[in-house]
C-alpha positions in Angstrom: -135.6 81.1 176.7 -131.9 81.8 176.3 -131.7 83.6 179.9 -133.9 80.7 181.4 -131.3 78.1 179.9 -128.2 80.2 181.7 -129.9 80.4 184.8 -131.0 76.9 184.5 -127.8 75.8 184.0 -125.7 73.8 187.0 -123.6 75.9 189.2 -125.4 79.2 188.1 -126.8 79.7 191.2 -123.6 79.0 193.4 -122.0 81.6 191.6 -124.8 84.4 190.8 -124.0 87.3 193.7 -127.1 89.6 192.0 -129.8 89.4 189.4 -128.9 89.8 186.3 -129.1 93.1 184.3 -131.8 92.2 181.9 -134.8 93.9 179.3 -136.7 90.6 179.6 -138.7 93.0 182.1 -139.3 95.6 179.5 -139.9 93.4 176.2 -142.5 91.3 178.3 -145.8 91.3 180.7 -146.1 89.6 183.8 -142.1 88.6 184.5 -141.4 86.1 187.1 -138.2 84.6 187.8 -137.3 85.4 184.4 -140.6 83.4 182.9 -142.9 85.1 180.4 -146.5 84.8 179.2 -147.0 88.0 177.1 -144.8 90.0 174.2 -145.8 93.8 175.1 -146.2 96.3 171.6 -143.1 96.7 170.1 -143.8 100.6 169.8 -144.9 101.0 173.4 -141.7 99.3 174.2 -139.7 102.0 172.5 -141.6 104.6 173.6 -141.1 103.8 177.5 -137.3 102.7 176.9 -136.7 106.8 175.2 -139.0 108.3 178.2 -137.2 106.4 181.0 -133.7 107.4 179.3 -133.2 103.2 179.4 -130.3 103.0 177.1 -127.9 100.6 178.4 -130.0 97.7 176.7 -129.4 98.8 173.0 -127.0 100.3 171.0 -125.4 103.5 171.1 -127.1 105.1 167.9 -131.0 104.5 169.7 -132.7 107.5 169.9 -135.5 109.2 169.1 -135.0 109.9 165.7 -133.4 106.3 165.5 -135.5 104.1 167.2 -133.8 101.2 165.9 -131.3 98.9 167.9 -129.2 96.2 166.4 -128.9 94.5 169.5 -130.2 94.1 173.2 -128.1 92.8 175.9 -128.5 91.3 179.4 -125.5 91.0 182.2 -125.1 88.2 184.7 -123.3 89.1 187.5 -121.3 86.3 189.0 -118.9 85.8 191.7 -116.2 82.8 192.4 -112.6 82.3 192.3 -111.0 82.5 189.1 -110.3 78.4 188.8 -113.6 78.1 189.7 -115.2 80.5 187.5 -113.3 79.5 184.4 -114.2 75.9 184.6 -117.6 76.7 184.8 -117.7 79.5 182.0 -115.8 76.6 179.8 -118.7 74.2 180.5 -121.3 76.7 179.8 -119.5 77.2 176.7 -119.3 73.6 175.6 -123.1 72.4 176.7 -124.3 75.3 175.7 -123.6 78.9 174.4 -121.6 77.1 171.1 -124.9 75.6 170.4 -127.1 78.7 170.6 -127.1 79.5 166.8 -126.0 76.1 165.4 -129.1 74.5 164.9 -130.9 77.4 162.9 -133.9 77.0 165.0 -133.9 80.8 165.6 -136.4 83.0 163.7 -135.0 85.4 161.5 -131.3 86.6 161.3 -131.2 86.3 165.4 -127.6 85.8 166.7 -126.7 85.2 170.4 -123.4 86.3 171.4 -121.3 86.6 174.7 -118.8 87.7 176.5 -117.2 87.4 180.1 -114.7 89.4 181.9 -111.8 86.9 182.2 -111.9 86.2 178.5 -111.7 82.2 179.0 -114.6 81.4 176.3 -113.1 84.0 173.6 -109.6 82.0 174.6 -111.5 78.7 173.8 -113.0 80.0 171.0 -109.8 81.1 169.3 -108.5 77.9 170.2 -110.9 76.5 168.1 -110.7 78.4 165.2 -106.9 78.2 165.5 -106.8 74.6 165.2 -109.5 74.2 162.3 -107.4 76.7 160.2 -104.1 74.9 161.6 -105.2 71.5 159.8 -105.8 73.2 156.3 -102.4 75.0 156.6 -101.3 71.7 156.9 -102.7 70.7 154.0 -101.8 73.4 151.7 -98.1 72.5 153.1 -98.6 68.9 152.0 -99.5 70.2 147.9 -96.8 72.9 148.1 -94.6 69.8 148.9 -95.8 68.0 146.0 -96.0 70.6 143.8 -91.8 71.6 144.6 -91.2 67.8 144.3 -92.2 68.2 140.9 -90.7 71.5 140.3 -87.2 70.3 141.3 -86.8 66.5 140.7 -85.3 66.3 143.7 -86.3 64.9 147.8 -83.2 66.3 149.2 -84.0 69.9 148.1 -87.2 69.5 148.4 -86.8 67.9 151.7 -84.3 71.0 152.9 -86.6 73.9 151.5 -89.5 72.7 153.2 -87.5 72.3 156.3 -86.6 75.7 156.4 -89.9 77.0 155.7 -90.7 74.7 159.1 -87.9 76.3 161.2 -88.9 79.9 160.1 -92.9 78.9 161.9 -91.2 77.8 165.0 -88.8 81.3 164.9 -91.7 83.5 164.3 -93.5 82.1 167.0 -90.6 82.2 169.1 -90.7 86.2 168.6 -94.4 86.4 168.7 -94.5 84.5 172.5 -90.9 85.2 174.0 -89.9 88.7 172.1 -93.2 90.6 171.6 -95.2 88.7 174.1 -98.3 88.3 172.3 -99.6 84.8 173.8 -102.7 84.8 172.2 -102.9 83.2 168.6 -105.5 84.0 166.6 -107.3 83.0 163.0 -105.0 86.3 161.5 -101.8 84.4 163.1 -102.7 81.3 160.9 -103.2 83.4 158.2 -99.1 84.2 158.7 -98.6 80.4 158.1 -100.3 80.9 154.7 -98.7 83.6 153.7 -95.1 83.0 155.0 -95.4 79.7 153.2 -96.5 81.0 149.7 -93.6 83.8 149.9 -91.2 81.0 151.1 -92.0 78.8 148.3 -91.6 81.8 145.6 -88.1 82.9 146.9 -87.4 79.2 146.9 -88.6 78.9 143.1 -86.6 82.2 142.1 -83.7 81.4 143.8 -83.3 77.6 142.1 -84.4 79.1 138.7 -82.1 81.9 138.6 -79.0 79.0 139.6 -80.0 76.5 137.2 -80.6 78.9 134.1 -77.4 80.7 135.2 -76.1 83.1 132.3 -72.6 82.4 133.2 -72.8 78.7 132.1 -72.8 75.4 134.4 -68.8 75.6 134.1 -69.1 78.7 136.4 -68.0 77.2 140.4 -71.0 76.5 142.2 -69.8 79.2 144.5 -69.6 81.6 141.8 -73.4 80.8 140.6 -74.6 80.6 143.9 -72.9 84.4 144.2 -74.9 85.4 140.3 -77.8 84.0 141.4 -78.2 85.5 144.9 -77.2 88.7 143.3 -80.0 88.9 140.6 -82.9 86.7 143.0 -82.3 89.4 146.2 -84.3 92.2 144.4 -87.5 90.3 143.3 -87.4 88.3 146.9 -87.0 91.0 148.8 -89.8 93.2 147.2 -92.3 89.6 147.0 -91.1 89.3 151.2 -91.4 93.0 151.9 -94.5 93.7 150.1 -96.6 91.0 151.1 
């Protein structure tokens, strides 16, 4: 059914150069134009896959003494130019590959998944994911707010430690993009925001801590303190920073 809705789908056909690479023809009796009408015996299956050395189907631990194959595979072999091809991957994407296990109607633990050589669906699919975990970093920002607004009695520090942690995003991607050129953000670069934030806010925490509980007294210059309390804070920041 899955093959039948790809080549069913519109522009399939302008841009399909060869059949596609498929074990519909093994799994199934009487194939036409992709169509079925009877499951053949699992066993019998197996049995003329190992004799005819057809491997390129299943995984690469099938053999005879593991006739077992997590998954099966089928290749479409398409042809366009790359504009072209990458709309049209996008919309097969959208109406529907992302629907192909959404609905649950698939019997048992059943998963469809794809791939294509120019990457475009993976690149929307990241996309995706990126921005879902984007809006609860977002969030977690917005109580880590709160919760140093409470900590320091104070908007303007509050206001300027947040800020920072906010410059430091756009520095790091800076260096991600420009200086590493890594132009691909994935769920694990999201994670970063997580992360840099929490060790951020901790530094932050230690820092104003160690200045306000200063052991040389409040008459100590604010210089002076500020001096103490880097001095004593650098250690436990920079393992907290280094570590995590």
């Amino acid at each position: 059914d899955f093959e039948l809705a790809v080549r069913a789908f519109p522009g399939y056909t302008q841009f399909q150069f060869w059949e596609p690479d498929s074990p519909v023809g093994i799994f199934f009796r009487n194939v036409s134009g992709g169509a079925s009408s009877e499951l053949r015996d699992i066993e019998i299956v197996v049995d003329d896959m190992l004799a005819g050395g057809v491997k390129w189907y299943v995984d690469k631990n099938f053999s005879a003494l593991n006739r077992v194959s997590k998954y099966t595979r089928s290749v479409f072999y398409l042809s366009g130019t790359r504009d072209s091809l990458d709309k049209w991957f996008l919309e097969l994407h959208t109406e529907l590959l992302s629907k192909q296990n959404a609905d649950g109607s698939r019997a048992g633990s059943v998963v469809i998944s794809w791939m294509d050589a120019t990457e475009v669906m993976l690149d929307r699919e990241l996309q995706q994911l990126v921005a879902h975990d984007a809006m609860w970093s977002l969030g977690a920002f917005a109580v880590i707010t709160f919760v140093l607004l409470i900590a320091l009695r104070s908007v303007v520090l509050t206001s300027v430690g947040m800020f920072c942690i906010a410059v430091s995003f756009v520095e790091s991607l800076y260096f991600y993009h420009v200086v590493w050129g890594w132009l691909r953000l994935t769920p694990l670069s999201i994670l970063a925001l997580f992360l840099a934030t929490g060790v951020a806010v901790d530094d932050f925490l230690v820092f104003y801590e160690l200045y306000t509980h200063d052991r040389h007294g409040t008459d100590t210059p604010p210089r002076e303190r500020f001096k103490h309390s880097y001095y004593e804070a650098g250690a436990s920041m920079l393992v907290t920073t280094a570590t995590t």
